[in-house]
C-alpha positions as CSV (number, residue, x, y, z in Angstrom):
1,X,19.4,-8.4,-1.7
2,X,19.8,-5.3,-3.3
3,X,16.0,-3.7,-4.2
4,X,17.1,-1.0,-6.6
5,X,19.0,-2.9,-8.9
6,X,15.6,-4.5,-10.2
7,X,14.8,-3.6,-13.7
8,X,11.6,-1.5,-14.6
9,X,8.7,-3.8,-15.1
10,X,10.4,-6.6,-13.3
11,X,7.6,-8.7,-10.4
12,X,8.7,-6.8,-7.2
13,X,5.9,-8.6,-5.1
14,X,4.2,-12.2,-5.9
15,X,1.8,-14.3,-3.9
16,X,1.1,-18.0,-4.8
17,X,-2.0,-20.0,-3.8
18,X,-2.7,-17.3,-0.6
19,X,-5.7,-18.9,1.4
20,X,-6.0,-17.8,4.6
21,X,-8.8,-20.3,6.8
22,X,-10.5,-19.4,9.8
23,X,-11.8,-22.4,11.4
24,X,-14.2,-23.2,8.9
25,X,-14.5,-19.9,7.5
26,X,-12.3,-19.6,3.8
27,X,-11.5,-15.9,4.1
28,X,-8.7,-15.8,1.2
29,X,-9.1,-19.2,-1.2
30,X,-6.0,-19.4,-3.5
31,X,-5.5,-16.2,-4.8
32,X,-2.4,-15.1,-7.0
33,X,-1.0,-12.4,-8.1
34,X,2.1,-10.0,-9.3
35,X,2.6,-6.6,-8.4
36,X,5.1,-5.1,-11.5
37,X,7.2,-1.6,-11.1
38,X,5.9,0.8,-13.2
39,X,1.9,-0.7,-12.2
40,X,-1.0,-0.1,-10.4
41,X,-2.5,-2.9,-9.0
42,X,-6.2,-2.6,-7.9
43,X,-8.2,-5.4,-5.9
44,X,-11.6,-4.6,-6.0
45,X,-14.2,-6.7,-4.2
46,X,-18.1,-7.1,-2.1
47,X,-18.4,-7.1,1.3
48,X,-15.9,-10.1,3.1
49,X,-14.8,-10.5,-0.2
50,X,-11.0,-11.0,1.6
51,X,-9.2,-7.9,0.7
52,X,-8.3,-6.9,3.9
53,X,-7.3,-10.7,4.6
54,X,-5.0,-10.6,1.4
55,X,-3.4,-7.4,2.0
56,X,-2.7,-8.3,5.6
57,X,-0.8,-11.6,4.5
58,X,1.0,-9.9,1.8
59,X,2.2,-7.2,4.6
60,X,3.2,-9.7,7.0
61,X,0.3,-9.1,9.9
62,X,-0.9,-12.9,9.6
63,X,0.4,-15.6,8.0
64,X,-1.3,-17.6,5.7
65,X,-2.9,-21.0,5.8
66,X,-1.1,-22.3,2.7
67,X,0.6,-20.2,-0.3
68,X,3.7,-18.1,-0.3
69,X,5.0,-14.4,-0.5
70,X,7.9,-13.3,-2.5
71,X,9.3,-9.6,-2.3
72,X,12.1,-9.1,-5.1
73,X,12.4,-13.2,-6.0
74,X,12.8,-14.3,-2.5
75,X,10.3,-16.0,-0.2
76,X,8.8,-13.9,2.8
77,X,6.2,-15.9,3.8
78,X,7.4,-16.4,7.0
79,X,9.2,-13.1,7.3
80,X,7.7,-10.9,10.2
81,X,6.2,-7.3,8.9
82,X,9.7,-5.1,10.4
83,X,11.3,-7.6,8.8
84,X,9.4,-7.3,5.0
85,X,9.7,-3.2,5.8
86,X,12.9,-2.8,6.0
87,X,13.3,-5.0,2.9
88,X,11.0,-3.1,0.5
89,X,7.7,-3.0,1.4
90,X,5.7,-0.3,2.6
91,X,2.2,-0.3,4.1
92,X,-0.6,2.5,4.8
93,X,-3.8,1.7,6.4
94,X,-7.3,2.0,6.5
95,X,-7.3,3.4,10.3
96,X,-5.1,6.8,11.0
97,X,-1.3,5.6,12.3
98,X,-0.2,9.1,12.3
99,X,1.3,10.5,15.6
100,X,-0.6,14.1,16.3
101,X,1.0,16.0,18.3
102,X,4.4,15.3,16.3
103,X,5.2,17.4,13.1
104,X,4.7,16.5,9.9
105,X,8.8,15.9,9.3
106,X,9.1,14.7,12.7
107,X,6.5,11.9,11.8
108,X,8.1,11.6,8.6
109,X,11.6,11.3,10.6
110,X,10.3,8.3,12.4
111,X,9.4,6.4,9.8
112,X,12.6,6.7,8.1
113,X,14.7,5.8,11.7
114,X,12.5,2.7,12.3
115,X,13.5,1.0,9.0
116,X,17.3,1.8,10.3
117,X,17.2,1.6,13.9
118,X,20.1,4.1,15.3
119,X,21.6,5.7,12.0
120,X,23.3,8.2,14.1
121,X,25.8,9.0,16.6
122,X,24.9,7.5,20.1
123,X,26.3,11.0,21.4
124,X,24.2,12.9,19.0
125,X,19.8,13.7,19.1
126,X,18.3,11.2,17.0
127,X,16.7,14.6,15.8
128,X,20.1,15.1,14.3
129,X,19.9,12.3,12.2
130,X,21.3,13.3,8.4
131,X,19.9,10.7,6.6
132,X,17.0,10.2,8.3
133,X,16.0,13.7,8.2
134,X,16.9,13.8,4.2
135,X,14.7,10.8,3.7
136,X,11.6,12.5,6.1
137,X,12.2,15.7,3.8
138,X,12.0,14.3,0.5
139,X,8.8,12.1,1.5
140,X,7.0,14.6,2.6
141,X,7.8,17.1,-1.0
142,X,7.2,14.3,-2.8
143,X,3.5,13.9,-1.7
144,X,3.2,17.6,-1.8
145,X,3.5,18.2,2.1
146,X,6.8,20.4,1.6
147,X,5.0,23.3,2.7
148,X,3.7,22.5,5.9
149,X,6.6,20.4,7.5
150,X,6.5,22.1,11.1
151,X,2.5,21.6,11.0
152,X,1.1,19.4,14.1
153,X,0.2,16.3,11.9
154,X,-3.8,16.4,13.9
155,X,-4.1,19.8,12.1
156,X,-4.0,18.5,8.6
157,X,-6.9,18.4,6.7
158,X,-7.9,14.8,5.8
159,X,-6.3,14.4,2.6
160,X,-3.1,15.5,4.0
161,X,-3.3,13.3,6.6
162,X,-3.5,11.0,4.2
163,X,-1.2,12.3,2.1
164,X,1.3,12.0,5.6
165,X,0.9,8.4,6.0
166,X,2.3,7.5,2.3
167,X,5.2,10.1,3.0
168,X,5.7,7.4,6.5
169,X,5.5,4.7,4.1
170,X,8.1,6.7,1.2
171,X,10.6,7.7,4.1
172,X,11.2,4.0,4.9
173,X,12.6,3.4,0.7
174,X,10.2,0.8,-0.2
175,X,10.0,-0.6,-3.5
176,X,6.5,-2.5,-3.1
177,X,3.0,0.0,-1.6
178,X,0.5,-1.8,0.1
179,X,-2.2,1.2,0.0
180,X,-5.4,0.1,1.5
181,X,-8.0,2.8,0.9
182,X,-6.2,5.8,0.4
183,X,-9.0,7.8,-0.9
184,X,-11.5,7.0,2.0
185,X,-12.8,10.3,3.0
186,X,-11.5,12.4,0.5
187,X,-13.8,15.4,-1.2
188,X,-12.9,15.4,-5.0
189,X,-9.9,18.3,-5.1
190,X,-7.9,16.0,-2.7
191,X,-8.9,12.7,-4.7
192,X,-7.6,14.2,-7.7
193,X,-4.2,15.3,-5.6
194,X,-4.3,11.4,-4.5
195,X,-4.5,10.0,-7.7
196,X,-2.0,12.7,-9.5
197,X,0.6,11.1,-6.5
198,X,0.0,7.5,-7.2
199,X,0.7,8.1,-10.8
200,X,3.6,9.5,-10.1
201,X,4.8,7.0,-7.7
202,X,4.0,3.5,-9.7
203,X,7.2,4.8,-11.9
204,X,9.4,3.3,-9.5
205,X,7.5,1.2,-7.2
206,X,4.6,-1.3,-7.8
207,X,1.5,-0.1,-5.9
208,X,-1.5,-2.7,-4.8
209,X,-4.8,-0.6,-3.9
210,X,-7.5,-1.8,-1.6
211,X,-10.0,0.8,-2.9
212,X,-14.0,1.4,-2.9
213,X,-14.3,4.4,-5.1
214,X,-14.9,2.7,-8.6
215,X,-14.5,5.4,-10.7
216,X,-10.8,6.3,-9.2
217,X,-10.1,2.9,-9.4
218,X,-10.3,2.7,-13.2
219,X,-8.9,5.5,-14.1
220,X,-5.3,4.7,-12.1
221,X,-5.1,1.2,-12.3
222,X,-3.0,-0.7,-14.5
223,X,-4.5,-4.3,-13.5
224,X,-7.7,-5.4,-11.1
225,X,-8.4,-8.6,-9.4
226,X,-11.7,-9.2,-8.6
227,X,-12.7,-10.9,-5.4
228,X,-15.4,-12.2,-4.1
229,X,-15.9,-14.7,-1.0
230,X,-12.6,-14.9,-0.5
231,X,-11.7,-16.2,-4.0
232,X,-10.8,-14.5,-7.2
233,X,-13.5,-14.0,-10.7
234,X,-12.0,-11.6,-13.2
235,X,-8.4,-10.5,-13.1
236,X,-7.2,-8.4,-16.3
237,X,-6.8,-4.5,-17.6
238,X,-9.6,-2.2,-16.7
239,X,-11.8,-2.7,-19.6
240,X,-11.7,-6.5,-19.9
241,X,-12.7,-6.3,-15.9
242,X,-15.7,-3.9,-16.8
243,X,-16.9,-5.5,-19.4
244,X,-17.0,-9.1,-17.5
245,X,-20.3,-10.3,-16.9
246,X,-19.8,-12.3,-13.6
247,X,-17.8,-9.0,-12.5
248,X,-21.0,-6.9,-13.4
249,X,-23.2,-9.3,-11.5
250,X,-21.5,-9.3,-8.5
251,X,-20.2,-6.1,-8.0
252,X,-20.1,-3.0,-10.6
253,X,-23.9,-3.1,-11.0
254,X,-24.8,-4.4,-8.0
255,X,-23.9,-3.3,-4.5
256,X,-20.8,-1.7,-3.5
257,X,-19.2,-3.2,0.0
258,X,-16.8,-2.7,2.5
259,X,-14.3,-6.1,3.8
């Protein structure tokens, strides 16, 4: 399969029915959705409302209990997450997966040579690698890290560290970004640099964001599901999902949670 010959606005990621049981406990309960190029996809919810559970299926960490996931038409469900990676789908997380001591290109470099294992010469330093280095390169300017390449990633500020682990997840080509809470952390300058880059990005990829901070969330999203115990209540634009009653009750005026 071919990811870039998709057509804007085409469904790059769907799920079907996703429930995801533990023992007795329902953690996702028949949740669907579509994740469209050109969109933002939010999923908003209270605490254990499954989001973590859902994103983690759609990436490939767990599988589900029943319910399938399709990346560009065909069915992944039982793909495992290398396997969904180097076929479109990139993934940042909640916990730092940024290596330290490395360079910001050399992290960037990594990424990129994991989705194509051995791209180079054998005879040649896999620091050497052309393409891999062109792909670590053009991550890294595009989220605005071009100046500070040669940097030891553990002395970026927080946003760029942040702004490091979606150049990893750039450098391996996806077409599908499975962002879970990007903006954790952030102060308000690097919130604004944050959402400035995912606008820029759901142009040619279709973006799902795990995210707490309400107000960021409905000024870049394009759609939000609404979760809570595990199942969906709203789904819809911004202001239909705002102005939903059981979606005030539950979670915009009430209390805001984490997973």
């Amino acid at each position: 399969m071919n990811p870039t010959n998709a057509s804007p606005g085409e469904v790059l990621l769907r799920g079907r029915g996703i429930t995801r049981r533990w023992g007795g406990l329902v953690a996702v309960d028949d949740v669907s959705l579509e994740l469209w190029r050109g969109a933002v996809h939010a999923v908003i919810g209270t605490n254990g409302a499954g989001k973590s559970t859902l994103i983690n299926i759609l990436s490939g960490e767990f599988p589900p209990s029943a319910g399938t996931v399709e990346l560009l038409g065909q069915d992944i469900t039982a793909w495992s997450q290398p396997r969904r990676a180097r076929a479109g789908l990139g993934r940042s997380y909640q916990r730092n997966t940024i290596f330290p001591s490395f360079s910001v290109l050399e992290n960037c470099r990594l990424a990129a040579q994991a989705r194509t294992p051995r791209p180079w010469a054998l005879w040649e330093p896999a620091a050497r690698c052309r393409p891999s280095n062109e792909a670590a390169r053009e991550a890294a300017a595009r989220t605005g890290l071009a100046d500070v390449l040669e940097r030891p990633a553990g002395l970026l500020s927080h946003g760029q560290k942040r702004q490091l682990e979606i150049a990893m997840c750039l450098a391996t080509a996806p077409q599908v970004l499975l962002l879970d809470e990007p903006l954790a952390g952030m102060g308000a300058e690097e919130t604004e640099r944050m959402l400035a880059l995912l606008h820029e990005l759901k142009a040619d990829h279709a973006i799902l964001l795990v995210e707490h901070d309400m107000d960021a969330v409905f000024r870049v999203a394009d759609r939000i599901t609404v979760m809570v115990n595990g199942a969906v209540i709203a789904h819809g634009t911004p202001e239909a999902v705002r102005s939903d009653a059981q979606v005030q009750a539950a979670y915009l005026g009430g209390h805001e949670g984490g997973h």
